[in-house]
py3Dmol code that shows the C-alpha trace and the ligand (Angstrom):
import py3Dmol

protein = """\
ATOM      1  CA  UNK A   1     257.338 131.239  10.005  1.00  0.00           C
ATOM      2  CA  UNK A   2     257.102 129.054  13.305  1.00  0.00           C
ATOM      3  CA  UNK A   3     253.827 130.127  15.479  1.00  0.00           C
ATOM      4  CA  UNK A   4     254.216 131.494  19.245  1.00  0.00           C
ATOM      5  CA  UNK A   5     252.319 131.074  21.740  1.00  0.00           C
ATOM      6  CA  UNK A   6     252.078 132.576  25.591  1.00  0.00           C
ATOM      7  CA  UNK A   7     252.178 129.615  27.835  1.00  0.00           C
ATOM      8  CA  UNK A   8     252.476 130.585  31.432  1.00  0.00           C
ATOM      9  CA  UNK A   9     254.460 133.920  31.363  1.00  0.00           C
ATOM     10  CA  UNK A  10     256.804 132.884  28.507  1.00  0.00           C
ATOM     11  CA  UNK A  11     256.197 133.515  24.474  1.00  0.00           C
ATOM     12  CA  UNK A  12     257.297 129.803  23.590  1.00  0.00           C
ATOM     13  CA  UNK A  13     257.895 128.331  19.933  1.00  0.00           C
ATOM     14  CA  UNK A  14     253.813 126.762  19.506  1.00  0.00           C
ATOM     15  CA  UNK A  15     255.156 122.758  18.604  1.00  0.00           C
ATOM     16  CA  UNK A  16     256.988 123.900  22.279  1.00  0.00           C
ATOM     17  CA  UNK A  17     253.969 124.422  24.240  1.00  0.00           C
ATOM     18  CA  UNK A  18     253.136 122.227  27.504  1.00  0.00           C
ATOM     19  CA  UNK A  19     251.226 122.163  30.550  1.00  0.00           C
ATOM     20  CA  UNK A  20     251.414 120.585  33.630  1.00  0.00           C
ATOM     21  CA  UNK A  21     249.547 116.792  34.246  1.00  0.00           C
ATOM     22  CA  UNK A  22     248.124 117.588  36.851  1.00  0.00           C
ATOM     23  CA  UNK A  23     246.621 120.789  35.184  1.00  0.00           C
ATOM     24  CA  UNK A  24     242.786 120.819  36.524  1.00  0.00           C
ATOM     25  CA  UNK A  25     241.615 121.744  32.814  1.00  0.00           C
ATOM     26  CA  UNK A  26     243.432 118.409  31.910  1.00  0.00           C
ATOM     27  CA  UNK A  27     241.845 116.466  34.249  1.00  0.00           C
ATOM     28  CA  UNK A  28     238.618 117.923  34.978  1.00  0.00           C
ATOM     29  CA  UNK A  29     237.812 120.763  32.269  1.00  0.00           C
ATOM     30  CA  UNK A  30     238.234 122.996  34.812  1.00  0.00           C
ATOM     31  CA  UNK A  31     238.689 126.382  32.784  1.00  0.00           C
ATOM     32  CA  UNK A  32     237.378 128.654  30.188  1.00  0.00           C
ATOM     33  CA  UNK A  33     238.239 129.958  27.261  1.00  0.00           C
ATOM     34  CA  UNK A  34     237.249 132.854  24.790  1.00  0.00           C
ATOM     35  CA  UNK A  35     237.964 132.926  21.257  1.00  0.00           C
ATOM     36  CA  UNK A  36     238.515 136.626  19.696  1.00  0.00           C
ATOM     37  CA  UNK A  37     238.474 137.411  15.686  1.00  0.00           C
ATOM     38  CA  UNK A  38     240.721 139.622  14.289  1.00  0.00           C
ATOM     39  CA  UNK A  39     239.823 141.436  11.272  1.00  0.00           C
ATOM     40  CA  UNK A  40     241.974 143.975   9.033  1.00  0.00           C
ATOM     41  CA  UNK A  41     244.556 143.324  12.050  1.00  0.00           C
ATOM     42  CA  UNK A  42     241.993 144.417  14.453  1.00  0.00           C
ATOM     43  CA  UNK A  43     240.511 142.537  17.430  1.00  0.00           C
ATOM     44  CA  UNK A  44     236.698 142.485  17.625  1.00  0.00           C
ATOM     45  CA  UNK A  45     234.783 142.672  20.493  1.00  0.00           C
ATOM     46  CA  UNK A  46     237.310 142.889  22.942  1.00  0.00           C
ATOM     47  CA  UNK A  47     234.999 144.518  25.680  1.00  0.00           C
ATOM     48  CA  UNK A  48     232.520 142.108  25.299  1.00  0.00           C
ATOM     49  CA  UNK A  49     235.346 138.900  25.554  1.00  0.00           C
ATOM     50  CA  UNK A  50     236.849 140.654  28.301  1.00  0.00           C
ATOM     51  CA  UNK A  51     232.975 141.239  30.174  1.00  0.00           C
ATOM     52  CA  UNK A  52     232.404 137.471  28.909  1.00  0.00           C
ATOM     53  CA  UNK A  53     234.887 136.199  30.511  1.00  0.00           C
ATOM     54  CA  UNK A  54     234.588 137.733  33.908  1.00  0.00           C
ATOM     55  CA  UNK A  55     231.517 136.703  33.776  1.00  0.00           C
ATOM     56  CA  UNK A  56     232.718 132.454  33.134  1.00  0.00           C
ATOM     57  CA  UNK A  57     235.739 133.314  35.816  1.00  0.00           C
ATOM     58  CA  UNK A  58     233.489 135.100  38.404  1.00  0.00           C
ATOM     59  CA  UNK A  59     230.995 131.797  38.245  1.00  0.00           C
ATOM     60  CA  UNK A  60     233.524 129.077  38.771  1.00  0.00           C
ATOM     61  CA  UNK A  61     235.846 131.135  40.950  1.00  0.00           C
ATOM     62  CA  UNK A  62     238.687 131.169  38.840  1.00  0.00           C
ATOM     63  CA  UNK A  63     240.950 133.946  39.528  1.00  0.00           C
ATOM     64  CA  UNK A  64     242.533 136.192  36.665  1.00  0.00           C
ATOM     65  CA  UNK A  65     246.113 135.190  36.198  1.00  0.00           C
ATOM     66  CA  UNK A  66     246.614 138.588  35.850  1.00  0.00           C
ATOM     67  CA  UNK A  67     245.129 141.772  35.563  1.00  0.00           C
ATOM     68  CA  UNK A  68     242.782 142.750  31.965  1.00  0.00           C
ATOM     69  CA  UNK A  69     244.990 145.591  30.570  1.00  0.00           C
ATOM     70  CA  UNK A  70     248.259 143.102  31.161  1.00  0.00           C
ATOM     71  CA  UNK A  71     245.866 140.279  29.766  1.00  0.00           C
ATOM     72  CA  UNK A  72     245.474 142.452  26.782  1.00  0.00           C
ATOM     73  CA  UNK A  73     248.740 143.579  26.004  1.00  0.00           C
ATOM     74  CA  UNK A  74     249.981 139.795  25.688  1.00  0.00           C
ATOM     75  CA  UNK A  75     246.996 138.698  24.032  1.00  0.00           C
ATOM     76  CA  UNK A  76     247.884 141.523  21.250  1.00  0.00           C
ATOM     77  CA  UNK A  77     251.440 140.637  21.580  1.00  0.00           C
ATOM     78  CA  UNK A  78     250.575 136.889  20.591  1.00  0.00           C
ATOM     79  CA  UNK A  79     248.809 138.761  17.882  1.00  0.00           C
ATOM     80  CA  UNK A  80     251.949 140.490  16.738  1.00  0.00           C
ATOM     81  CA  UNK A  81     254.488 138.030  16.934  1.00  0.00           C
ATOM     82  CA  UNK A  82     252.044 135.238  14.543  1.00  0.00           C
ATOM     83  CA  UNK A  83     251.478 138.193  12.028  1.00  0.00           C
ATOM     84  CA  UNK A  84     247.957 137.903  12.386  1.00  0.00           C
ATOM     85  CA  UNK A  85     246.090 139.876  10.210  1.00  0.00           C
ATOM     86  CA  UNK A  86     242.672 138.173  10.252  1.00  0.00           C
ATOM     87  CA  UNK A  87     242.147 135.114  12.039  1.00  0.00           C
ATOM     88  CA  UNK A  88     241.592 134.296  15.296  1.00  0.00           C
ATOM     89  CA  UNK A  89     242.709 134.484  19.166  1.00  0.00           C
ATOM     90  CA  UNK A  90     242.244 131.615  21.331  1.00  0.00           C
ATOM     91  CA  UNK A  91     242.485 131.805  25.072  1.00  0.00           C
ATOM     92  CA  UNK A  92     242.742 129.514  27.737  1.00  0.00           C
ATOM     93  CA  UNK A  93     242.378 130.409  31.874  1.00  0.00           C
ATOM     94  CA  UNK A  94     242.126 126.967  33.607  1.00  0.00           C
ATOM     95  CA  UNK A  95     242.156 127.279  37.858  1.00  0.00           C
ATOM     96  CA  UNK A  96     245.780 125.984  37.199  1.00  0.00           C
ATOM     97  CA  UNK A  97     247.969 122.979  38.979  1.00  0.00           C
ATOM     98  CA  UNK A  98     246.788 121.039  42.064  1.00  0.00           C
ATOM     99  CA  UNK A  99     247.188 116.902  43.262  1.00  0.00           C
ATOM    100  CA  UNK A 100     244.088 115.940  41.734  1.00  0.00           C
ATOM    101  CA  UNK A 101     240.918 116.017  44.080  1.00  0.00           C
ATOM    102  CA  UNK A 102     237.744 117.689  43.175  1.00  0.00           C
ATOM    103  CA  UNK A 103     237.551 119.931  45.738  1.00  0.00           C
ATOM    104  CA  UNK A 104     239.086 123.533  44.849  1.00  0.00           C
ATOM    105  CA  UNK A 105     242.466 123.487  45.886  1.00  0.00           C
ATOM    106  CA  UNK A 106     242.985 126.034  48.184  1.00  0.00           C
ATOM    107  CA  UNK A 107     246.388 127.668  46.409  1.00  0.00           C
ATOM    108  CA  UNK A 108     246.308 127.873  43.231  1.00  0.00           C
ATOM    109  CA  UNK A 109     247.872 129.817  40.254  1.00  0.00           C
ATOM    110  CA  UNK A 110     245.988 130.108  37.132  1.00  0.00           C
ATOM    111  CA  UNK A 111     247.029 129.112  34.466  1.00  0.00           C
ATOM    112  CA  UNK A 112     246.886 130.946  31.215  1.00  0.00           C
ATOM    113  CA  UNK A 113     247.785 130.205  27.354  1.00  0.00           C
ATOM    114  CA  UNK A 114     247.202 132.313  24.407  1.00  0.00           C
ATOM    115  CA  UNK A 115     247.615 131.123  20.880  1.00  0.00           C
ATOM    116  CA  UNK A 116     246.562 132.981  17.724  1.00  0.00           C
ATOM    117  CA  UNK A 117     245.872 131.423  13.981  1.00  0.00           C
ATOM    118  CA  UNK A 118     245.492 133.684  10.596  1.00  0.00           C
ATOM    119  CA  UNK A 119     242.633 132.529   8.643  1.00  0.00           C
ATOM    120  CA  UNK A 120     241.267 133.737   5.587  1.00  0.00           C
ATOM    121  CA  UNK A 121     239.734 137.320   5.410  1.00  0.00           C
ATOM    122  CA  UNK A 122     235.847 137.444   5.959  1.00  0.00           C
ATOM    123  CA  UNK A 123     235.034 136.873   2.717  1.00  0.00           C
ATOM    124  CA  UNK A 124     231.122 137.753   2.052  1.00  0.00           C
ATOM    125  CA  UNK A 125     230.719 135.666  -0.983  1.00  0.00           C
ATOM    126  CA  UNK A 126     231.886 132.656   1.149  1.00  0.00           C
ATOM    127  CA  UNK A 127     229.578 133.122   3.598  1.00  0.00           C
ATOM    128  CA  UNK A 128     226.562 133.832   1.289  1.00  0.00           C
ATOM    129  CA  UNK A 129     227.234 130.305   0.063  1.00  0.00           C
ATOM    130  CA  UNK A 130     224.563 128.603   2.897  1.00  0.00           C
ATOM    131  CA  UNK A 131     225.496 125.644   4.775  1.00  0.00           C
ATOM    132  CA  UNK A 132     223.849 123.027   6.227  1.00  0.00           C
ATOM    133  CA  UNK A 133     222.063 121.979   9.800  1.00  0.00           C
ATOM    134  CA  UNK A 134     220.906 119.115  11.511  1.00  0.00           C
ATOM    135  CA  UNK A 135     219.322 119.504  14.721  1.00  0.00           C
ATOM    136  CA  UNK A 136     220.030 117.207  17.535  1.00  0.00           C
ATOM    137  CA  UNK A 137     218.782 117.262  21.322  1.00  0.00           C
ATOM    138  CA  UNK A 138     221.095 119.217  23.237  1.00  0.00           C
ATOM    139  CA  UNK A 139     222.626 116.900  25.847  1.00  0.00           C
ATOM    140  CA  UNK A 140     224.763 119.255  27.172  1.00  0.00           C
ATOM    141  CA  UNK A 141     224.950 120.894  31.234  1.00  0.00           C
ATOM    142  CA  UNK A 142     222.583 123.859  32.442  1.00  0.00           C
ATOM    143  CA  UNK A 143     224.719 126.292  32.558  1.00  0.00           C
ATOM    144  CA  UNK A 144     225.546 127.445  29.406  1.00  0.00           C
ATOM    145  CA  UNK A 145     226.062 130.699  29.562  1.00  0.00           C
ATOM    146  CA  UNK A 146     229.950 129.734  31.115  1.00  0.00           C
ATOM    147  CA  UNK A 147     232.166 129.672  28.593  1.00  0.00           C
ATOM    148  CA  UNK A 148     233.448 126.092  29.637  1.00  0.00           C
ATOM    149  CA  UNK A 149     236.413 123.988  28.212  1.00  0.00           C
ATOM    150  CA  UNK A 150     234.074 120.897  28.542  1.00  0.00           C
ATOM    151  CA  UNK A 151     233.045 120.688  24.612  1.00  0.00           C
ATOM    152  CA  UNK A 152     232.284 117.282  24.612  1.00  0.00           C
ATOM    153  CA  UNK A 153     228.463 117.459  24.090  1.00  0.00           C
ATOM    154  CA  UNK A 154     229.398 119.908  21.422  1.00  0.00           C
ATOM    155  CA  UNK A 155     232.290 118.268  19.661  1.00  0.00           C
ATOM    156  CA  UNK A 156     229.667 115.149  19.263  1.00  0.00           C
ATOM    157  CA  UNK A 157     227.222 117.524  17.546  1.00  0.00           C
ATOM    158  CA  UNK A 158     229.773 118.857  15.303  1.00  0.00           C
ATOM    159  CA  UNK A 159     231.128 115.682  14.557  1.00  0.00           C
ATOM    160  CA  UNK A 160     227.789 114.094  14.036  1.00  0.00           C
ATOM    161  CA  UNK A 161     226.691 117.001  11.314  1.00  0.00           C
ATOM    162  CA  UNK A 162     230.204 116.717   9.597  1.00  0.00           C
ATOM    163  CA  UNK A 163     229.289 113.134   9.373  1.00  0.00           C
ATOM    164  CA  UNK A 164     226.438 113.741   7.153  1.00  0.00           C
ATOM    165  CA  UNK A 165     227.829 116.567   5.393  1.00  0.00           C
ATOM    166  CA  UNK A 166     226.098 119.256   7.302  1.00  0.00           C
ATOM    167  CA  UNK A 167     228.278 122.615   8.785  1.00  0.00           C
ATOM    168  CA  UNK A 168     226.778 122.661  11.778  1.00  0.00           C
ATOM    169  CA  UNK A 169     224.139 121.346  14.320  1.00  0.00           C
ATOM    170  CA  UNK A 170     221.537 122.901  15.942  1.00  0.00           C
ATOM    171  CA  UNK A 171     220.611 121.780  19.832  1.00  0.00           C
ATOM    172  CA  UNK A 172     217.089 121.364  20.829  1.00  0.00           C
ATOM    173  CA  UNK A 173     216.010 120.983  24.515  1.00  0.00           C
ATOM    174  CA  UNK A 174     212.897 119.023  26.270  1.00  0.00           C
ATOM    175  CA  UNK A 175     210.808 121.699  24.647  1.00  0.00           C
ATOM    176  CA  UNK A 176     211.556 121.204  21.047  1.00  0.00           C
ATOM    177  CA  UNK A 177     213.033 124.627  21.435  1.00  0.00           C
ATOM    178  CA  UNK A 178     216.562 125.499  19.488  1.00  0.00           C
ATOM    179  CA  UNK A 179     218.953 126.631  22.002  1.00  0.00           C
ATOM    180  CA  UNK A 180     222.093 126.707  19.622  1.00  0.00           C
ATOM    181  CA  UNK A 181     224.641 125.407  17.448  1.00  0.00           C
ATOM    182  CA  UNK A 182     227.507 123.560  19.103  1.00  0.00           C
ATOM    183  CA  UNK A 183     229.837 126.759  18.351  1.00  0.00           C
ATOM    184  CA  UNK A 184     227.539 129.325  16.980  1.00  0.00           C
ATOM    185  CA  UNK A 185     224.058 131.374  17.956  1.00  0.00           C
ATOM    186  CA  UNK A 186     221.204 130.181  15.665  1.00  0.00           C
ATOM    187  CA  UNK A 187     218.821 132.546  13.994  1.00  0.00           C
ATOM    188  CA  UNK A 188     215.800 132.325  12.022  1.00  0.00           C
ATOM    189  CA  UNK A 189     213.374 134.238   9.868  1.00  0.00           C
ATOM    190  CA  UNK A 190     210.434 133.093  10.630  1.00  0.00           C
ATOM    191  CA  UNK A 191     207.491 132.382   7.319  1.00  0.00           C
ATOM    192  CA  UNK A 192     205.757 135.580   8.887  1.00  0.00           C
ATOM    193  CA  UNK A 193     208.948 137.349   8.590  1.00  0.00           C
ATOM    194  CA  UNK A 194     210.113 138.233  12.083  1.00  0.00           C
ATOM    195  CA  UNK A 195     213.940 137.656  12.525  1.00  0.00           C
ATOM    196  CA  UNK A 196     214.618 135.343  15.662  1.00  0.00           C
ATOM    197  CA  UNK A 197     217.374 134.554  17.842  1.00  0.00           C
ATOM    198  CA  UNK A 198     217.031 132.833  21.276  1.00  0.00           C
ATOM    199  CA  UNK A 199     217.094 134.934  24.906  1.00  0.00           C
ATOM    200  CA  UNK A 200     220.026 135.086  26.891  1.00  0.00           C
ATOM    201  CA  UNK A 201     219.677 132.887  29.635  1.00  0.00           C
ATOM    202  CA  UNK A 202     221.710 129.592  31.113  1.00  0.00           C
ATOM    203  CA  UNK A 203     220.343 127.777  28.046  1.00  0.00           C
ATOM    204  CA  UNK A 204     223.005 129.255  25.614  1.00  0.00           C
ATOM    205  CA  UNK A 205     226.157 131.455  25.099  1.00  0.00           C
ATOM    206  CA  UNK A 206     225.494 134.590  24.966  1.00  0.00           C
ATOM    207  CA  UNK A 207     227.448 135.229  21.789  1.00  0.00           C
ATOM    208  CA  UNK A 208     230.025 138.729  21.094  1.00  0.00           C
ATOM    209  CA  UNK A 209     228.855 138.348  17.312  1.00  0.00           C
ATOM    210  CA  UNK A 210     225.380 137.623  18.324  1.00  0.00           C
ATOM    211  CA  UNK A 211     225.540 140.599  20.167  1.00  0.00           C
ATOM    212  CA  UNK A 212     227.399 142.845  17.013  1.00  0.00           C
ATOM    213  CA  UNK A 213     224.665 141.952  14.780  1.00  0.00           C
ATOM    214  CA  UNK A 214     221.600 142.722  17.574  1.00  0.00           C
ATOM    215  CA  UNK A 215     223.326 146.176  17.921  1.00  0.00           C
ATOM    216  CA  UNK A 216     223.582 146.968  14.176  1.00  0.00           C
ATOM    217  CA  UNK A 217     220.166 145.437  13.274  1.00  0.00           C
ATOM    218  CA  UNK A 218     219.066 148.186  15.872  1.00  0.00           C
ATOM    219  CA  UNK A 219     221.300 150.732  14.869  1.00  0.00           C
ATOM    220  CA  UNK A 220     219.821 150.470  11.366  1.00  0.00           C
ATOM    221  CA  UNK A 221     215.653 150.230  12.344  1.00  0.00           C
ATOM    222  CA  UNK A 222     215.255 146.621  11.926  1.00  0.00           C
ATOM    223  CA  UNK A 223     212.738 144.730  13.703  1.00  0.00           C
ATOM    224  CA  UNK A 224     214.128 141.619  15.741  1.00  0.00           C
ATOM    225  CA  UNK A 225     212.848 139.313  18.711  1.00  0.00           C
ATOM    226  CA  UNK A 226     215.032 137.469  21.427  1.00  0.00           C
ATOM    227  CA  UNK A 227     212.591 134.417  22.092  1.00  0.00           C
ATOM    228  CA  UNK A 228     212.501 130.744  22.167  1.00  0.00           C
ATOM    229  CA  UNK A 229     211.732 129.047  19.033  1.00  0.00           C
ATOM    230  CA  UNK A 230     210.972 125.873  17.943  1.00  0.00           C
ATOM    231  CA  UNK A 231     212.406 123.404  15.766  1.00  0.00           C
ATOM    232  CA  UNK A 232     208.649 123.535  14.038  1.00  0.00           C
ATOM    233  CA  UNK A 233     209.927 127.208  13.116  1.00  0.00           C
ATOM    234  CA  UNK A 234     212.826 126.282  12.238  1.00  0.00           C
ATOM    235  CA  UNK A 235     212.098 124.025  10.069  1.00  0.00           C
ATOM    236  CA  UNK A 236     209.096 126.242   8.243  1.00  0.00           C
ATOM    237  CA  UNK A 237     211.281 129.194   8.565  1.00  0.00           C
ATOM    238  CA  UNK A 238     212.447 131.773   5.311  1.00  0.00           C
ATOM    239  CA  UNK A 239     216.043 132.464   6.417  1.00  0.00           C
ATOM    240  CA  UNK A 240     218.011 131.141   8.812  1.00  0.00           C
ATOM    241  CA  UNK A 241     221.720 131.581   9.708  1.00  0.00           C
ATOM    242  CA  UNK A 242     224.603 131.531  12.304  1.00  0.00           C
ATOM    243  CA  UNK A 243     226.616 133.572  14.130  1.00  0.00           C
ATOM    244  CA  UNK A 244     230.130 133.407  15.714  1.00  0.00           C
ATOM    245  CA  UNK A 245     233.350 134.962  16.031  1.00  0.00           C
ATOM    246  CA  UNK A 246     234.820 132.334  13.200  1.00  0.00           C
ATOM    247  CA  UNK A 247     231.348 132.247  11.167  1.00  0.00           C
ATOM    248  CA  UNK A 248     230.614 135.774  11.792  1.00  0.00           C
ATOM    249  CA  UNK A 249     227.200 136.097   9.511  1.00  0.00           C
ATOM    250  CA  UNK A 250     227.079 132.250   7.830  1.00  0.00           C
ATOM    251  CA  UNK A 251     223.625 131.909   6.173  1.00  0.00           C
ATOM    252  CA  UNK A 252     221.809 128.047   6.576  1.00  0.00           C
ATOM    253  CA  UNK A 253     220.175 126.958   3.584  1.00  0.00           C
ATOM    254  CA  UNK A 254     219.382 123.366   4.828  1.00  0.00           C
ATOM    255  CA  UNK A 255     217.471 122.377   7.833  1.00  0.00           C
ATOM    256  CA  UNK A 256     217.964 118.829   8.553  1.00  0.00           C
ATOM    257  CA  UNK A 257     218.324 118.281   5.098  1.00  0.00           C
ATOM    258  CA  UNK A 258     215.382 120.472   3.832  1.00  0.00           C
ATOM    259  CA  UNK A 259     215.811 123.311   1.821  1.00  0.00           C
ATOM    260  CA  UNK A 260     215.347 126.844   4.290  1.00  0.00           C
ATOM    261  CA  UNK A 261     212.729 128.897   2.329  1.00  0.00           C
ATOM    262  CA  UNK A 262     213.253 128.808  -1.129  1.00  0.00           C
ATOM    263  CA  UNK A 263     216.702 127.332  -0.922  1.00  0.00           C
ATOM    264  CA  UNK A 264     218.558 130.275  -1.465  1.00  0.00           C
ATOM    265  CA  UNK A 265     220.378 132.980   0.882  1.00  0.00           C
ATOM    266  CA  UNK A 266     218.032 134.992   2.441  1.00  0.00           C
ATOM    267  CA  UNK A 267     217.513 138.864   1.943  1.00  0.00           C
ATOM    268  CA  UNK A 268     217.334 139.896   5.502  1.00  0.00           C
ATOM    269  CA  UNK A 269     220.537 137.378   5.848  1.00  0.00           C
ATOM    270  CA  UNK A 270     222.499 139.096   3.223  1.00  0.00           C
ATOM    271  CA  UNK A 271     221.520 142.831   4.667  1.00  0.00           C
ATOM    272  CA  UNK A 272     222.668 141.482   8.132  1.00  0.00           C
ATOM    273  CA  UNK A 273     225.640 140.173   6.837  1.00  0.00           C
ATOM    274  CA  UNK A 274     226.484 143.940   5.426  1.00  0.00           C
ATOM    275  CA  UNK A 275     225.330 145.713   8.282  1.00  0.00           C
ATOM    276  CA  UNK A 276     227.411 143.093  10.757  1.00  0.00           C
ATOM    277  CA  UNK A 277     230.685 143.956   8.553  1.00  0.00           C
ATOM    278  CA  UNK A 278     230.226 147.698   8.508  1.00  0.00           C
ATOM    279  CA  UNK A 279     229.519 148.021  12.435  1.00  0.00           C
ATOM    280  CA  UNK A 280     232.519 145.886  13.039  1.00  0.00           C
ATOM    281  CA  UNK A 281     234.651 147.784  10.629  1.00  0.00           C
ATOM    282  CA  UNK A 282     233.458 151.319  12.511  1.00  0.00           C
ATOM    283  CA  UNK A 283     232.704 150.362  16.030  1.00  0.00           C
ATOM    284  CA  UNK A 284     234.968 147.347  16.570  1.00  0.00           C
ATOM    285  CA  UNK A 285     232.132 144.842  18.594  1.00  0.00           C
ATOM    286  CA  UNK A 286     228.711 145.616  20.748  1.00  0.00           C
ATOM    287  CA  UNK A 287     229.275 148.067  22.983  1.00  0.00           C
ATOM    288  CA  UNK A 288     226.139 146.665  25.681  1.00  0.00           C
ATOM    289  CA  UNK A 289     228.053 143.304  26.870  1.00  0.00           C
ATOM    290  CA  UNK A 290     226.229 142.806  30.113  1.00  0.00           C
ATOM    291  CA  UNK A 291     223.338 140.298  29.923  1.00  0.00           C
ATOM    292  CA  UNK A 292     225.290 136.732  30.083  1.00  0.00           C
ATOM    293  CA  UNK A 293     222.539 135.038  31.892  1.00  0.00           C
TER     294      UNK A 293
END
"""
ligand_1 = """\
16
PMP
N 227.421 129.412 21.237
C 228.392 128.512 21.457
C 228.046 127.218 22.126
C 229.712 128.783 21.077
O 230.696 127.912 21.319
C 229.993 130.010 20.410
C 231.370 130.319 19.936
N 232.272 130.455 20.972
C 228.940 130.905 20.202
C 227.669 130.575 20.621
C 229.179 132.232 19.510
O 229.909 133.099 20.308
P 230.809 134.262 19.690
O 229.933 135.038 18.778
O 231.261 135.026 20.867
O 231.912 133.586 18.940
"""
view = py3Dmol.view(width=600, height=400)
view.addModel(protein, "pdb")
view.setStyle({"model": 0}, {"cartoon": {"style": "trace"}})
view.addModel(ligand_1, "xyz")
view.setStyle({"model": 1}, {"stick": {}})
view.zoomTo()
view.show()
């Protein structure tokens, strides 16, 4: 069955879907994008995309192409009409078509495309597997809390750890401090036990799932820290893992090549992993989706 996707006000074939040259996310990244997951044919964390994305909008003064609730009723009708059961929604707001000039035009329509992809349903067993990191310095802009189209810095990264074999990289800044993966929060256990993930702030994206599993880690008692930590910790650390809307809870068993702890998937990785499905399953993403920078 051919995929659709929303392009501009129409529901096109996907092979059939074009943009203007003169687009300013063509020619100068200008746009953002959020990335939804859909599990058991449900979309999770849809406040918190929806917050998210005001939030990247509001900063580059983007308008909305159109209001949230009509936003959301094609974004599940792109959902619909793929058959998308679990997998993934990708979308697109760029400030639209102008003669290129760097200034802001000063009309503009935004433009907008949805797509959606199935992809295989989480599969816990899968992601108890453990992948690999490298760390590399993170080269990329200071404001990363904007969920920008310009990937480059982090399309290097990933290509650089696929290169070697690795799932993912992690990004260190001036301060030997991990920021995060090119597409994914990064979290540790540290040796004295205390589970890890880096402050919001404009040194990362404030991720939904990152968000999903603080809530149910509180929800169920469990101790956790939002600090800065190095790759020193990282690299001595007991667990360590990854979280995004595609990776949801993906456990990292090799640190630059070094086995994380003893090697094997951590326990505190594996309990998150549960307690990330079940408050998904019942309260459908974090409900606090506030704190972007
Ligand atoms: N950080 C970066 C740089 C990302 O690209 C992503 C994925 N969009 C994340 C973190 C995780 O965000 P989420 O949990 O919302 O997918």
């Amino acid at each position: 069955m051919s995929r659709i996707a929303y392009v501009n006000g129409q529901y096109v074939p996907h092979s059939q879907g074009s943009v203007h040259i003169e687009d300013r996310g063509y020619q100068f990244a200008d746009g953002v994008y959020e990335v939804f997951a859909v599990h058991g044919g449900k979309l999770i964390g849809e406040q918190g995309h929806l917050d998210r994305l005001t939030h990247s909008l509001g900063e580059l003064q983007i308008k909305w192409p159109m209001g949230k609730r009509s936003l959301m009723v094609v974004v599940r009708q792109v959902v619909q009409r793929n058959h998308v059961k679990n997998g993934l929604v990708y979308l697109q707001i760029t400030r639209g078509v102008a003669r290129r000039d760097h200034p802001f035009p000063a009309e503009c329509q935004s433009a907008l495309v949805i797509t959606a992809r199935k992809m295989p349903p989480l599969d816990k067993a899968a992601l108890s597997k453990g992948v690999g990191v490298i760390t590399i310095p993170d080269i990329r802009w200071q404001r990363k809390d904007i969920k920008s189209i310009a990937l480059l810095p982090n399309c290097l990264g990933k290509q650089q750890a696929r290169s070697v074999g690795a799932y993912e990289a992690w990004m260190y800044n001036e301060k030997d401090e991990i920021t995060e993966g090119t597409s994914a929060n990064a979290w540790i256990v540290t040796k004295s036990g205390e589970l890890v993930t880096r402050q919001v702030g404009q040194s990362i994206l404030n991720g939904i799932t990152r968000l999903a599993v603080i809530e149910a880690a509180r929800a169920s008692g469990l101790a956790f820290s939002e600090r800065a930590f190095s790759r020193q910790e990282a690299a001595e650390a007991k667990e360590a893992f990854v979280t995004s809307s595609t990776s949801h809870v993906k456990a990292v068993t090799r640190i630059d090549g070094k086995p994380v702890g003893n090697g094997h998937v951590g326990e505190l990785t594996a309990n998150l992993l549960d307690l990330y499905v079940d408050f998904i399953e019942s309260k459908g993403g974090p409900v606090v989706t506030n704190r972007w920078n």
